[in-house]
DSSP file (Angstrom, degrees, kcal/mol; ACC not computed):
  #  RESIDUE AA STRUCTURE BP1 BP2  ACC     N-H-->O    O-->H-N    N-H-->O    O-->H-N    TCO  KAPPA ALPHA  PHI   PSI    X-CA   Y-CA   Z-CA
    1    1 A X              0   0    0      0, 0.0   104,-2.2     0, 0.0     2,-0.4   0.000 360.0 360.0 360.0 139.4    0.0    0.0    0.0
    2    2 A X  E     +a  105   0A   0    102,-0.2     2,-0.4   104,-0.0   104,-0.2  -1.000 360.0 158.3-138.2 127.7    1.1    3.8   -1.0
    3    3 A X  E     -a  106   0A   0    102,-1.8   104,-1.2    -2,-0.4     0, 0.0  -0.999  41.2-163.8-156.0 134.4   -1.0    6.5    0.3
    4    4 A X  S    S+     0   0    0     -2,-0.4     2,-0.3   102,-0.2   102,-0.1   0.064  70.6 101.9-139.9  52.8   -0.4    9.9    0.8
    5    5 A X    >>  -     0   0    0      1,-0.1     4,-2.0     0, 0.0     3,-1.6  -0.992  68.3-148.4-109.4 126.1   -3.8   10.1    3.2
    6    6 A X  H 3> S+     0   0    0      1,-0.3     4,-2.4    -2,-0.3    -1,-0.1   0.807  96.0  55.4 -59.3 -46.4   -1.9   10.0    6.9
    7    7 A X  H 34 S+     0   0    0      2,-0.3    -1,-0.3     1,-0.3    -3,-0.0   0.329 100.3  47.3 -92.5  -9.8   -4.9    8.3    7.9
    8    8 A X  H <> S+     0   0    0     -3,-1.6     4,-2.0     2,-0.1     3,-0.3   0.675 111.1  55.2 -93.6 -48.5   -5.1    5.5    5.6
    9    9 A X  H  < S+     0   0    0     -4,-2.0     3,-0.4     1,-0.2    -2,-0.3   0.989 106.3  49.1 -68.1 -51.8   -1.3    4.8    6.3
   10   10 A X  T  < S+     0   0    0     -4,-2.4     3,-0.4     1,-0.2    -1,-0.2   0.712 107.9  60.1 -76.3  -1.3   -1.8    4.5   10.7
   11   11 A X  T  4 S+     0   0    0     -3,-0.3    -1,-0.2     1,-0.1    -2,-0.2   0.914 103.9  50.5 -77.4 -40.1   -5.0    2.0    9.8
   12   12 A X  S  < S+     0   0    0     -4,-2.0     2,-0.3    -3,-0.4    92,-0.2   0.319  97.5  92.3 -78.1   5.1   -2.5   -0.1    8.2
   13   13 A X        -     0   0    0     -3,-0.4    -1,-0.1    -4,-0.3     4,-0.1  -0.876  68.4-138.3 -82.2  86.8   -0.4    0.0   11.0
   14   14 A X        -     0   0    0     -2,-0.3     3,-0.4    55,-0.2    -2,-0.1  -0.078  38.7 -85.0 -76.8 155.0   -0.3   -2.5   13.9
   15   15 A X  S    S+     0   0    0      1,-0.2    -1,-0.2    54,-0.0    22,-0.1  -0.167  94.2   0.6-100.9 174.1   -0.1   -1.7   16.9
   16   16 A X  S    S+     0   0    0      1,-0.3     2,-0.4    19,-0.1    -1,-0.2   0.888  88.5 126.5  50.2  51.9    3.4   -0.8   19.2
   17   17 A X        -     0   0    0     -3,-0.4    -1,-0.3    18,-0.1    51,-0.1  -0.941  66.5-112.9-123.8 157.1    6.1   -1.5   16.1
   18   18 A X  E     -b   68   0A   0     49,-0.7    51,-0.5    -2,-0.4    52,-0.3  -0.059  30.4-154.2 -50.5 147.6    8.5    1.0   15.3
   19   19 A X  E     -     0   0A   0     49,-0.3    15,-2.0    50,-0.2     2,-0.2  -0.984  16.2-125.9-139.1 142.6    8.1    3.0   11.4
   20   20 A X  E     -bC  71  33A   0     50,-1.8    52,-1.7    -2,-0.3     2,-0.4  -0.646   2.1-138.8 -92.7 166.0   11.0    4.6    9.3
   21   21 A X  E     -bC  72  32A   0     11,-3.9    11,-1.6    -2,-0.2     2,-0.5  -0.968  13.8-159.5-127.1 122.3   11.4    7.5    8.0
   22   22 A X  E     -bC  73  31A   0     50,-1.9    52,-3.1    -2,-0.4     2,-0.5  -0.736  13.1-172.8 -93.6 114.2   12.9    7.7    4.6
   23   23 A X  E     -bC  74  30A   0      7,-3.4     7,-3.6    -2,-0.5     2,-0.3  -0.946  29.7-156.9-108.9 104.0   14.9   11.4    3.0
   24   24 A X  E     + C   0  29A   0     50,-0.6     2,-0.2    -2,-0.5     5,-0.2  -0.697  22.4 171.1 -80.2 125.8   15.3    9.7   -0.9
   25   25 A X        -     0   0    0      3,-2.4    -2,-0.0    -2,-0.3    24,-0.0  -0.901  46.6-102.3-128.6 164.8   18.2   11.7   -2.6
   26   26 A X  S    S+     0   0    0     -2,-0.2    -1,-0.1     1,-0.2     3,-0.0   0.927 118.7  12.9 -36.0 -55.2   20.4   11.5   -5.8
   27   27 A X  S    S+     0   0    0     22,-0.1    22,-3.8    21,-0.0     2,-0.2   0.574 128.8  27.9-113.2 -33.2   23.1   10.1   -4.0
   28   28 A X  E     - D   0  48A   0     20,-0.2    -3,-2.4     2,-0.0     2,-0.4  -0.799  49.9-147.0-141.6 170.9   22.1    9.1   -0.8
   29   29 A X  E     -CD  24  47A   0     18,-1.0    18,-5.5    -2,-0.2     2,-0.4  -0.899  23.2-156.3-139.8 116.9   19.0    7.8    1.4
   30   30 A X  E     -CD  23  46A   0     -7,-3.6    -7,-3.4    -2,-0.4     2,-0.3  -0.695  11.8-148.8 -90.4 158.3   19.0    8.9    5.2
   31   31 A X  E     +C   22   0A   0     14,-1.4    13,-5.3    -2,-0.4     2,-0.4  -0.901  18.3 177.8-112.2 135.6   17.1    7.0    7.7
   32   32 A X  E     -CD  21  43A   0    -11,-1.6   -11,-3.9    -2,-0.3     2,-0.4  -0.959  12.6-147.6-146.9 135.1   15.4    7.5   10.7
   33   33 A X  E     -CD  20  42A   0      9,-0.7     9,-1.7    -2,-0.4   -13,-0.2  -0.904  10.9-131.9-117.1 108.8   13.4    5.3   13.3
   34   34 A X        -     0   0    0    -15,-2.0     2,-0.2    -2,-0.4     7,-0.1  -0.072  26.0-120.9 -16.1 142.1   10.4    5.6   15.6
   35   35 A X    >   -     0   0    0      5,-0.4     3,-1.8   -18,-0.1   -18,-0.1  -0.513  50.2-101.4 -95.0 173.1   10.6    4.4   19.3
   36   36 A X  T 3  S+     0   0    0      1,-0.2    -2,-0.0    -2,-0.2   -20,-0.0   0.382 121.0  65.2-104.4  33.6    7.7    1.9   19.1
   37   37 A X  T 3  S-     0   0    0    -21,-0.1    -1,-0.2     3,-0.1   -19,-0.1   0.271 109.9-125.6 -98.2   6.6    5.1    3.9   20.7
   38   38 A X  S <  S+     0   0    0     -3,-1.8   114,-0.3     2,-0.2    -2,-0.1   0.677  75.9 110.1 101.1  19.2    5.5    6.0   17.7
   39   39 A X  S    S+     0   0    0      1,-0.3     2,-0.4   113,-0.0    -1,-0.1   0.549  70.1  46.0-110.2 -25.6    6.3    9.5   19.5
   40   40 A X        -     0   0    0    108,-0.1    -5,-0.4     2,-0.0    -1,-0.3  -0.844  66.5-153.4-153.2 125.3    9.7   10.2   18.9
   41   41 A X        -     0   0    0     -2,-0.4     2,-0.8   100,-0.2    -7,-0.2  -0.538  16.8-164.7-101.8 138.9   11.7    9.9   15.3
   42   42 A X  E     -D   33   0A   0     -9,-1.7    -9,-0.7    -2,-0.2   -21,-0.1  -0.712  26.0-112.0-131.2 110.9   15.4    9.3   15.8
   43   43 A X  E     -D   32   0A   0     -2,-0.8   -11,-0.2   -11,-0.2    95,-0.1  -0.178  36.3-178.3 -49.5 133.5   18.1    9.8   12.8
   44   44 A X  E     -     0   0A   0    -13,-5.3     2,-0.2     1,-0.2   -12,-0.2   0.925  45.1 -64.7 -90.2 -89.9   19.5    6.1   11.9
   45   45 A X  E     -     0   0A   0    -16,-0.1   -14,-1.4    91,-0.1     2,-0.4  -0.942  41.0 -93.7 173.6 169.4   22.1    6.5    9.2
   46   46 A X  E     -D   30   0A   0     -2,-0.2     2,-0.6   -16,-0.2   -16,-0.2  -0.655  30.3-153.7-104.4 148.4   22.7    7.5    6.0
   47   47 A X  E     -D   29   0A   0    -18,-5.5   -18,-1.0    -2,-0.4     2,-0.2  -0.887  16.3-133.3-109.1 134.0   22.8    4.9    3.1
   48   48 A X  E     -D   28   0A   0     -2,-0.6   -20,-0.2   -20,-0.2   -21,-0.0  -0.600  24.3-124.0 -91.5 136.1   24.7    5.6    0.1
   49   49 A X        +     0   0    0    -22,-3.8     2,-0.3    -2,-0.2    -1,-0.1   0.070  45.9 150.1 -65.1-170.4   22.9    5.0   -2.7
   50   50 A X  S    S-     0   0    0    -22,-0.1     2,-0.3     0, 0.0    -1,-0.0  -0.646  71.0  -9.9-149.9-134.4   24.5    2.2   -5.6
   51   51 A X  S >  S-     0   0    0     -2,-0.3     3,-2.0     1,-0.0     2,-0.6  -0.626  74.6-110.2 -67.7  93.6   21.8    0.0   -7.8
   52   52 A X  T 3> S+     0   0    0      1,-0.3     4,-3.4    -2,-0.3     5,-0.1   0.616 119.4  52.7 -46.3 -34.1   18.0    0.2   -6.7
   53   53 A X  H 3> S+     0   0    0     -2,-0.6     4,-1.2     2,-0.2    -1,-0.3   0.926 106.5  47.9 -46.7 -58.1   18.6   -3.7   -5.6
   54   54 A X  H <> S+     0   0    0     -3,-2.0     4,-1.2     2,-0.3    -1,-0.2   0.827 112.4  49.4 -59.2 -63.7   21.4   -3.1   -3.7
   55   55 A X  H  > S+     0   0    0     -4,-0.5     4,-1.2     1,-0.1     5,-0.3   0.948 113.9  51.4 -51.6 -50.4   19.5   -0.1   -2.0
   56   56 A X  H >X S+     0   0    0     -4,-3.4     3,-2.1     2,-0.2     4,-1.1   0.850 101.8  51.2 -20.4 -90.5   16.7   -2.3   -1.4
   57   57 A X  H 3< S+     0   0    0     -4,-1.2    -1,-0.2     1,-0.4    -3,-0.1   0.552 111.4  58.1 -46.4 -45.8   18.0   -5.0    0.0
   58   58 A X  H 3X S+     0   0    0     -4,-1.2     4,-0.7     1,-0.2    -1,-0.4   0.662  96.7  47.1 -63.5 -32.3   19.4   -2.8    2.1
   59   59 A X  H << S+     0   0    0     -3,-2.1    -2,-0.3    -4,-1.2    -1,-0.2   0.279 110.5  63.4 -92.9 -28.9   17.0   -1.0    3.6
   60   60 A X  T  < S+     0   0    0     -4,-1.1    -3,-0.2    -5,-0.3    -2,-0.2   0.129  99.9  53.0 -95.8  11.5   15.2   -4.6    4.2
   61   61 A X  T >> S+     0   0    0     -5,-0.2     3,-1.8     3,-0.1     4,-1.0   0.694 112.1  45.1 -89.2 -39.5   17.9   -5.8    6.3
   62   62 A X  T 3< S+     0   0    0     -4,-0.7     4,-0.2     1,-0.2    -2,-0.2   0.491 117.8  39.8 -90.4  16.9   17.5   -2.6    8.4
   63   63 A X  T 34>S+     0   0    0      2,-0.1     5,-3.9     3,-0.1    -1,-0.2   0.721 115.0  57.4 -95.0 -21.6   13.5   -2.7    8.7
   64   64 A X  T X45S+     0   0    0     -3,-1.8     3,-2.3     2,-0.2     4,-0.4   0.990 116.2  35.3 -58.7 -85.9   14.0   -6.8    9.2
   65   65 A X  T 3<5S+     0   0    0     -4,-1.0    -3,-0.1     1,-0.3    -1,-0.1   0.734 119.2  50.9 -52.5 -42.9   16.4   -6.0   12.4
   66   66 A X  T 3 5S-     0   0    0     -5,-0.3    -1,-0.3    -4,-0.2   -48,-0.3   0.672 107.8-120.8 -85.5 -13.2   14.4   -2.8   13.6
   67   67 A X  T < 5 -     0   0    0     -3,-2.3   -49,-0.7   -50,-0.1    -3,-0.2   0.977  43.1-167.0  70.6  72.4   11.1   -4.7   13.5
   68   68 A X  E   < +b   18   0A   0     -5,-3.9   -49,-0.3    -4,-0.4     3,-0.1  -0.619  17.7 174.2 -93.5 152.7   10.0   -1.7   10.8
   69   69 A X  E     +     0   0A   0    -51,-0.5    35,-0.7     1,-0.2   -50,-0.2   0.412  66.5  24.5-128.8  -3.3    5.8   -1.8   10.2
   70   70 A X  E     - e   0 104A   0    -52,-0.3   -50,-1.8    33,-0.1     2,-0.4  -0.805  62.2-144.4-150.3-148.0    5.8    1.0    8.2
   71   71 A X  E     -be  20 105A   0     33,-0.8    35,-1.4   -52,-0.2     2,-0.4  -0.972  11.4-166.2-173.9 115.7    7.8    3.6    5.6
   72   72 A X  E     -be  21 106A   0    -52,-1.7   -50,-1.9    -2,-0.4     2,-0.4  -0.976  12.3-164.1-120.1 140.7    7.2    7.5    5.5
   73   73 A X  E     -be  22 107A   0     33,-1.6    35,-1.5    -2,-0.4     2,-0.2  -0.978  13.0-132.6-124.1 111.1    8.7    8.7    2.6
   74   74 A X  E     -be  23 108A   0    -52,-3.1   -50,-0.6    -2,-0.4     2,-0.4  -0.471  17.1-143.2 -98.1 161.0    9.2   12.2    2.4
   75   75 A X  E     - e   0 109A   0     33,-2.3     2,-2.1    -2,-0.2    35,-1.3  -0.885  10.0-139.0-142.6 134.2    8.2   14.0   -0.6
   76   76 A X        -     0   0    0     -2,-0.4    11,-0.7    33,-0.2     8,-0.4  -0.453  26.5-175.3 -93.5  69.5   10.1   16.8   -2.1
   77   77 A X        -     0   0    0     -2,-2.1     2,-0.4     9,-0.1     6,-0.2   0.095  36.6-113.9 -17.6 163.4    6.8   19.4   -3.2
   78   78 A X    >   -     0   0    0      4,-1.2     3,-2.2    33,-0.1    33,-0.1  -0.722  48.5 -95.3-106.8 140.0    8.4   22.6   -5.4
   79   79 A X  T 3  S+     0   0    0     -2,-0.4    -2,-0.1     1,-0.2    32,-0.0   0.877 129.3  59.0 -38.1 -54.4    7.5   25.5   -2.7
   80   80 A X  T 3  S-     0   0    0      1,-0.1    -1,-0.2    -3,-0.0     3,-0.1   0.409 127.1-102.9 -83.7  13.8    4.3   26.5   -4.4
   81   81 A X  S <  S+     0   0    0     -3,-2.2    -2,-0.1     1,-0.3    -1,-0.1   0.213  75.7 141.7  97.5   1.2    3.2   22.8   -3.7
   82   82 A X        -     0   0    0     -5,-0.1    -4,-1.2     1,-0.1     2,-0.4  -0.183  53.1-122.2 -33.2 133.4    3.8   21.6   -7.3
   83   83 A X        -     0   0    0     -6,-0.2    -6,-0.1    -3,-0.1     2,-0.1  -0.892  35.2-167.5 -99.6 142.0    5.2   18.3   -7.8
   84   84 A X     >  -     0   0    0     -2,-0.4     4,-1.8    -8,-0.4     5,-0.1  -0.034  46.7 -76.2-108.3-156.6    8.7   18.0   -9.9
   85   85 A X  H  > S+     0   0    0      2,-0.2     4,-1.8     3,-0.1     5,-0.4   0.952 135.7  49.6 -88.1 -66.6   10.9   15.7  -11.5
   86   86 A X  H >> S+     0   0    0      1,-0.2     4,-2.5     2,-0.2     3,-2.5   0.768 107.1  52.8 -34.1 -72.2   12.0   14.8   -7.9
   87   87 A X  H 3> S+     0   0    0    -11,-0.7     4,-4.5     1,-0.3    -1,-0.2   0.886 109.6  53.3   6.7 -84.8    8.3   14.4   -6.7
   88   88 A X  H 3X S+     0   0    0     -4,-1.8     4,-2.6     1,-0.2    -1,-0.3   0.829 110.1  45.0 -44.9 -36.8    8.1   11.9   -9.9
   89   89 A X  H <X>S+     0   0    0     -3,-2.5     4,-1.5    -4,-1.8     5,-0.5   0.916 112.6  47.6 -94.8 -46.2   11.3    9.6   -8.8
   90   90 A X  H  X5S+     0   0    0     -4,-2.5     4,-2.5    -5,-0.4    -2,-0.2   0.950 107.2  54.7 -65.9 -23.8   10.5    9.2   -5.4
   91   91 A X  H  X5S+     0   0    0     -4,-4.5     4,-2.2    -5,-0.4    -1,-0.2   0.993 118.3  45.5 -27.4 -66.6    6.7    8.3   -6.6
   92   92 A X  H  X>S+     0   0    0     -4,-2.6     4,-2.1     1,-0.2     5,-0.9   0.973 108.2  47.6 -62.4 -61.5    8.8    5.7   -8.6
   93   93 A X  H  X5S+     0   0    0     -4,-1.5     4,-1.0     1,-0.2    -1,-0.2   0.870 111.4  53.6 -49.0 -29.2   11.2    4.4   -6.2
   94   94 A X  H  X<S+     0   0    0     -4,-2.5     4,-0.8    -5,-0.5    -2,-0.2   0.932 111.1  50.0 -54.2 -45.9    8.0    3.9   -3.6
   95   95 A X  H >X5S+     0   0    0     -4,-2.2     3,-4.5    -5,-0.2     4,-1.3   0.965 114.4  44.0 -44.8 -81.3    6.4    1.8   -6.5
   96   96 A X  H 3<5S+     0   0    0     -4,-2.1     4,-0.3     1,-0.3     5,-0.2   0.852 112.6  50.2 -53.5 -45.5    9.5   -0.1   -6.8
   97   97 A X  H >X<S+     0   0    0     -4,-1.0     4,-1.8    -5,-0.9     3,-0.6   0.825 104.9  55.8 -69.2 -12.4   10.1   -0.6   -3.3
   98   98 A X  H << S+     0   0    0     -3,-4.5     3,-0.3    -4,-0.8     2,-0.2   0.951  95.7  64.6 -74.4 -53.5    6.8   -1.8   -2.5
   99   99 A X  T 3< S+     0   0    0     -4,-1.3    -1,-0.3     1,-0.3    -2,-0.2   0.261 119.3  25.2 -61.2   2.1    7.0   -4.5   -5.1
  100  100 A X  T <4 S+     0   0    0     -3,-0.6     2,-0.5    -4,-0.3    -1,-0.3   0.354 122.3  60.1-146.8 -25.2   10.0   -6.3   -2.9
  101  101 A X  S  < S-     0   0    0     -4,-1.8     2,-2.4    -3,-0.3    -2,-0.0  -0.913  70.3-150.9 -75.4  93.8    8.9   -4.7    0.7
  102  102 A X        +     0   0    0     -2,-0.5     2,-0.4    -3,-0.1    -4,-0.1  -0.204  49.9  99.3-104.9  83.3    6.0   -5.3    2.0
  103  103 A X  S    S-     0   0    0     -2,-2.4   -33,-0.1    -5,-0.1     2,-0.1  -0.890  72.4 -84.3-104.5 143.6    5.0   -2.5    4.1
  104  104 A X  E     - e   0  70A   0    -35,-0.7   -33,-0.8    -2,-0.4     2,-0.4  -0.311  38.3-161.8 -57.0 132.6    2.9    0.4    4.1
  105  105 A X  E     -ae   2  71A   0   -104,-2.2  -102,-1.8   -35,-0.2     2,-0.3  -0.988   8.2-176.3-138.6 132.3    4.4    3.5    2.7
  106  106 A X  E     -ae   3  72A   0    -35,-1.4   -33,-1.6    -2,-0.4     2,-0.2  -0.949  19.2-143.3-119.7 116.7    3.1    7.2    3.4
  107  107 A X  E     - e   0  73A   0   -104,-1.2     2,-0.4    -2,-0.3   -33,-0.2  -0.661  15.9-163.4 -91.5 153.4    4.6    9.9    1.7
  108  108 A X  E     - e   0  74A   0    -35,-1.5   -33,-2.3    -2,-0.2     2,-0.6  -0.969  33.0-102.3-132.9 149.2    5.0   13.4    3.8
  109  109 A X  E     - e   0  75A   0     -2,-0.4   -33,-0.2   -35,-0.2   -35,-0.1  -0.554  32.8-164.7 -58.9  94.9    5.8   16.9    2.3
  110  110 A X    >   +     0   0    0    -35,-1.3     3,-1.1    -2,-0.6     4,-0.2   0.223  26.8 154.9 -66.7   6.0    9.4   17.2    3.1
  111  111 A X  T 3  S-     0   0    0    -36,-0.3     2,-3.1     1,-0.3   -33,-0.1  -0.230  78.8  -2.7 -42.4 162.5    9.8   21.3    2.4
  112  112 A X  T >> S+     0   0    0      1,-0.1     4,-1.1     3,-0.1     3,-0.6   0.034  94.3 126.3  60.3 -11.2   12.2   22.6    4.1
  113  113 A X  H <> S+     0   0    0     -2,-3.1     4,-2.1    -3,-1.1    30,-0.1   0.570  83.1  42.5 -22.4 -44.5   13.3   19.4    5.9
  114  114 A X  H 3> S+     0   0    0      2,-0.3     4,-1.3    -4,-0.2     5,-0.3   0.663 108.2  57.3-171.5 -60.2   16.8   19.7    4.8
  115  115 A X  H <4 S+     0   0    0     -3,-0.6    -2,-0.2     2,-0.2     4,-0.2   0.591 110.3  44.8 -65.8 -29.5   16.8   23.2    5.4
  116  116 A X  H  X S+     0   0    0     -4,-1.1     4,-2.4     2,-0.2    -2,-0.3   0.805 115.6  50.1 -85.7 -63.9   15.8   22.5    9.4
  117  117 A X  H  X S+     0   0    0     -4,-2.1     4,-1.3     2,-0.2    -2,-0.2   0.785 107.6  47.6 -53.9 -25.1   18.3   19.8    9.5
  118  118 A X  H  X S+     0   0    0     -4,-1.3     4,-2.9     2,-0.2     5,-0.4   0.741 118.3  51.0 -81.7 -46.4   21.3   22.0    8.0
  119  119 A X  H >> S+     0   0    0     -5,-0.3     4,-3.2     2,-0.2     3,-1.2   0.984 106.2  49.6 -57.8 -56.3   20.0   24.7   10.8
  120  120 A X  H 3X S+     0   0    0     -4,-2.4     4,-0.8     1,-0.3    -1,-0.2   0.849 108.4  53.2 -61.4 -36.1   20.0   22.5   13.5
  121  121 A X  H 3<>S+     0   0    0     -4,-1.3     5,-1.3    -5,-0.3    -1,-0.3   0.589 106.1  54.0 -65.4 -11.7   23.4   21.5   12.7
  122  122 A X  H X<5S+     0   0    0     -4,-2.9     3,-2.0    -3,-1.2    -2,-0.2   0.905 102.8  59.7 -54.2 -61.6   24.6   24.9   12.6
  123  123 A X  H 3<5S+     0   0    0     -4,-3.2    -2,-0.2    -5,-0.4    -3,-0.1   0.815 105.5  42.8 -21.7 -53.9   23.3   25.2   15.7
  124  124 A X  T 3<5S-     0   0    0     -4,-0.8    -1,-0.3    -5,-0.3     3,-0.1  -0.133 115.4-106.9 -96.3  41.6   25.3   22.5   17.3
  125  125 A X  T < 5 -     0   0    0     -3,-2.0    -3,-0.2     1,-0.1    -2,-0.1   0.682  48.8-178.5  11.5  39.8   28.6   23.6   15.5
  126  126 A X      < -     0   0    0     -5,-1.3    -1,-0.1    -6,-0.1     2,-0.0  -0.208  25.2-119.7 -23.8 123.5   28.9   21.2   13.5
  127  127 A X     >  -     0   0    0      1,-0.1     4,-2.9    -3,-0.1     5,-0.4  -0.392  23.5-113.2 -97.4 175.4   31.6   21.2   11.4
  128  128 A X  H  > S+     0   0    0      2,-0.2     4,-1.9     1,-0.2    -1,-0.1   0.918 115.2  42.5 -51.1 -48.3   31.3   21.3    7.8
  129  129 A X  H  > S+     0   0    0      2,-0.2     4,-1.3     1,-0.2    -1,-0.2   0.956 117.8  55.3 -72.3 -34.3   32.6   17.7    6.5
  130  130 A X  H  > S+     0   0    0      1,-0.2     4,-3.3     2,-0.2    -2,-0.2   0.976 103.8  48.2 -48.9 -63.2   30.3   16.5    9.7
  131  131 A X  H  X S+     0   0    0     -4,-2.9     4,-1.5     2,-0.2    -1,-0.2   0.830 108.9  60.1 -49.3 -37.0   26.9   18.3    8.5
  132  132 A X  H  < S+     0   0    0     -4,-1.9     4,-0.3    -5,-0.4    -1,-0.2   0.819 109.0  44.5 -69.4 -28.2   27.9   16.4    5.0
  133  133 A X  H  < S+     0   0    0     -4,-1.3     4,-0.4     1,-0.1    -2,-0.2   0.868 129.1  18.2 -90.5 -40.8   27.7   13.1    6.8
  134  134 A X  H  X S+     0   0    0     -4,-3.3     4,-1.8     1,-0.2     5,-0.3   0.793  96.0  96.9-107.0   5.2   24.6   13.3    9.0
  135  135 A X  H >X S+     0   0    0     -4,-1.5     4,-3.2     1,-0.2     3,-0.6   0.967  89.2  43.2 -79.9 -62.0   22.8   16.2    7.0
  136  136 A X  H 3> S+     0   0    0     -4,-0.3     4,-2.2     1,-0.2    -1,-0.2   0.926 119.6  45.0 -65.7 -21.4   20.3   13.5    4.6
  137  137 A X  H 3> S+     0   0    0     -4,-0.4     4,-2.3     2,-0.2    -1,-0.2   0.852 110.1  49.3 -88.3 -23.9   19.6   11.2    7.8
  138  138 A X  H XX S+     0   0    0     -4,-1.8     4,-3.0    -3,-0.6     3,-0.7   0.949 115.3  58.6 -76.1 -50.1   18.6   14.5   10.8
  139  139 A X  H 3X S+     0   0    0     -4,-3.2     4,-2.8     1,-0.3     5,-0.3   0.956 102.5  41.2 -65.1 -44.5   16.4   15.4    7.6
  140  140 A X  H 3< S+     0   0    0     -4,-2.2    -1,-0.3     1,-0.2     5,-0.3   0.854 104.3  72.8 -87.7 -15.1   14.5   12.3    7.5
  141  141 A X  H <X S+     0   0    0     -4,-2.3     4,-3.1    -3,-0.7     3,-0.4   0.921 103.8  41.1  -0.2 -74.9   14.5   12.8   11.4
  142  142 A X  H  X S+     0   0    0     -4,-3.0     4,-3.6     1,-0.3     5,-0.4   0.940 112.1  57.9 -81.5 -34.9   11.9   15.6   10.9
  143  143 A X  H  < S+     0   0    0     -4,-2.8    -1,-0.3    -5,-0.4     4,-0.3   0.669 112.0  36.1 -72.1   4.3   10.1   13.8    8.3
  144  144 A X  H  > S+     0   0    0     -3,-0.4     4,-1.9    -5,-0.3     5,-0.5   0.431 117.5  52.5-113.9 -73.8    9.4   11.2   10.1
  145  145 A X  H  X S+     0   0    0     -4,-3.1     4,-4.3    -5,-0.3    -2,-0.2   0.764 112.5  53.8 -18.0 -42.3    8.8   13.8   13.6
  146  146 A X  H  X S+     0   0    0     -4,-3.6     4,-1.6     1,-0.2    -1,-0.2   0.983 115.8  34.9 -43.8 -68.2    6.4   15.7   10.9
  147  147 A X  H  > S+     0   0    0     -5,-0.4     4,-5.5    -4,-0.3     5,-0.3   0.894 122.7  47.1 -46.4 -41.4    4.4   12.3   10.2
  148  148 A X  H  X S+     0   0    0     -4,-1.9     4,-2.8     1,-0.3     5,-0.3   0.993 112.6  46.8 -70.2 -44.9    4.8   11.0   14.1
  149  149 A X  H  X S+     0   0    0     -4,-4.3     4,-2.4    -5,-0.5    -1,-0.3   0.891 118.2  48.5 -60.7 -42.2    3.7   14.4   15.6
  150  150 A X  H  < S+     0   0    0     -4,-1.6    -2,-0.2     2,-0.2    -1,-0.2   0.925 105.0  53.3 -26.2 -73.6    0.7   14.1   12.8
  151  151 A X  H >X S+     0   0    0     -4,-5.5     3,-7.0     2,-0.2     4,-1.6   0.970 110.1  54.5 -44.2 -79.8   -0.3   10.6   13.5
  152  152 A X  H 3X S+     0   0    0     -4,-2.8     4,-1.6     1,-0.3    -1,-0.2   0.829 103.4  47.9 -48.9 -46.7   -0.7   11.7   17.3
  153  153 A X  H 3< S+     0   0    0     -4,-2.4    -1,-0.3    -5,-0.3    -2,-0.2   0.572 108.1  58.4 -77.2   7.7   -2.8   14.4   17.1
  154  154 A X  H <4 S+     0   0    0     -3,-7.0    -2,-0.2     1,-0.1    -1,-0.2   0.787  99.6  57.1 -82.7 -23.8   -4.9   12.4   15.0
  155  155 A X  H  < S+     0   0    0     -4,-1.6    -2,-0.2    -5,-0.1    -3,-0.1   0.664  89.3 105.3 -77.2 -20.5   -5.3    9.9   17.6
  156  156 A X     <        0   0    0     -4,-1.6    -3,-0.1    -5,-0.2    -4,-0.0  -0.030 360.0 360.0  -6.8 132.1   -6.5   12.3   19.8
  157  157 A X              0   0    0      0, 0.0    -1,-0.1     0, 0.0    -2,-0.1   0.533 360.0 360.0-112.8 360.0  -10.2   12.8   20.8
């Protein structure tokens, strides 16, 4: 299943596992993990991409070992909320991942993710080649916090 209704994705969730959170790049894919009440996203690591298999494979040891039950995948809108040729490959790489992973996957609007993770490592004086290393995995941090903080206040009465 691929949905990008919030609400569709936590029905298809069972309950007290752990979810990732996916930042899909050219080059890289960060990760980031749920505690398994689902409150609080913590950046994993980053995977460097190779051969969609490869990635794969990869990404299904670490959901295997983390006891994953679902996949937000955040999804890089244009600022006036347009979808682009980025938009369009991570569409594809969800497809493609589905077909060999079988989880629920939720895409979230990822503005400015990237842009809050590069702050926040300023913040902490980071040094430059350091922020190059953890920059795509703190981003998928907040895209999965975005989603988690979502999900809870739907669950709310």
């Amino acid at each position: 299943m691929i949905t990008d209704d919030l609400a569709e994705f936590a029905a298809a969730l069972p309950e007290t596992r752990a979810i990732a959170g996916l930042d899909f790049g050219t080059k890289t894919i960060g990760v980031a993990v749920s505690d398994r009440l689902l409150s609080v996203a913590t950046p994993l690591q980053t995977v460097r991409r190779a051969k969609f298999t490869v990635d794969a494979a990869t990404l299904s040891d670490l959901f295997a070992h983390r006891d994953i039950a679902g996949i937000v995948l955040g999804l890089p809108r244009n600022m006036d909320g347009s979808e682009g040729p980025r938009c369009q490959s991570t569409r594809a790489f969800a497809r493609n991942l589905s077909r060999v992973i079988d989880l629920p996957v939720a895409f979230w609007d990822e503005r400015l993710s990237t842009v809050a993770a590069e702050r926040a490592l300023l913040e902490a004086d980071t040094s430059r080649a350091r922020r190059a290393d953890l920059i795509d995995h703190v981003a998928a941090g907040y895209i999965l916090q975005g989603a988690l903080d979502r999900l809870n206040h739907m669950r709310q009465p």
